[in-house]
N, C-alpha and C positions, 0 to 999 in steps of 0.2 A: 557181208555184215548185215545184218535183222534192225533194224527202226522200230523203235518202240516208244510210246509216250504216253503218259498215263497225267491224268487232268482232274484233280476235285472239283467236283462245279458248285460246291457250298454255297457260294456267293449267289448266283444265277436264283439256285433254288430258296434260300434264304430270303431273297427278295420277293419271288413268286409267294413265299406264305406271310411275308411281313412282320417277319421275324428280327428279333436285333441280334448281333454277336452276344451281348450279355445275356439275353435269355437262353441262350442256347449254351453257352456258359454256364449259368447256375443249373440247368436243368440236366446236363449232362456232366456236371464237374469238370469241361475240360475247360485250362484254362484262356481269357480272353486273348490274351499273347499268342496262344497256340491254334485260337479259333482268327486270329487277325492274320498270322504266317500260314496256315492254310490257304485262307481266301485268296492274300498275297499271293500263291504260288510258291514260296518258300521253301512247304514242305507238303507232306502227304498225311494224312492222318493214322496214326496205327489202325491196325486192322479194331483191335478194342474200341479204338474212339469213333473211328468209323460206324459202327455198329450200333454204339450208343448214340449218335448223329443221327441215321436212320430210324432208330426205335422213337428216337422224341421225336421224327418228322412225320412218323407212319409209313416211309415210305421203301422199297426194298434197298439191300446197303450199294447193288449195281447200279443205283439210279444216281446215285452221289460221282458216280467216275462218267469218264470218258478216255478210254482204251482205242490206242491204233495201233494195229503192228501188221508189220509187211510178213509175217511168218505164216507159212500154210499151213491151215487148219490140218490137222491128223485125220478127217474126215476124208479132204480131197486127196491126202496121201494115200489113206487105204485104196481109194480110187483107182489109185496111177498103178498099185503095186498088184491091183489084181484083174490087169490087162492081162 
């Protein structure tokens, strides 16, 4: 079985630009509830909100996650299969 776990770091980075939840609220529409359950861990931001999260940080939308998975890259696969 594959291990997967997937992490918004809103919070982390929100802090780094000294940002509050609500402005990132009014500036993205999402709401505070929904930017507070992110932070929380709760939930995961749709791909939309994500995006508009990003755009008002300036920063890319894969800087917002943290991705781990024990699954091998399709890269090292090609690897194996063209011994």
């Amino acid at each position: 079985m594959n291990s997967e776990t997937c992490i918004c770091k809103l919070n982390d980075i929100r802090a780094d630009y000294c940002i509050t939840q609500q402005e990132i609220s009014d500036a993205t529409g999402i709401s505070i509830r929904t930017i507070i359950s992110i932070e929380k861990g709760h939930r995961l931001p749709t791909l939309l909100s994500a995006m508009r999260i990003a755009n008002y940080l300036s920063i890319p939308v894969e800087q917002l996650f943290e991705y781990k998975s024990d699954i091998v890259p399709v890269t090292a696969l090609g690897e194996i299969c063209h011994e």
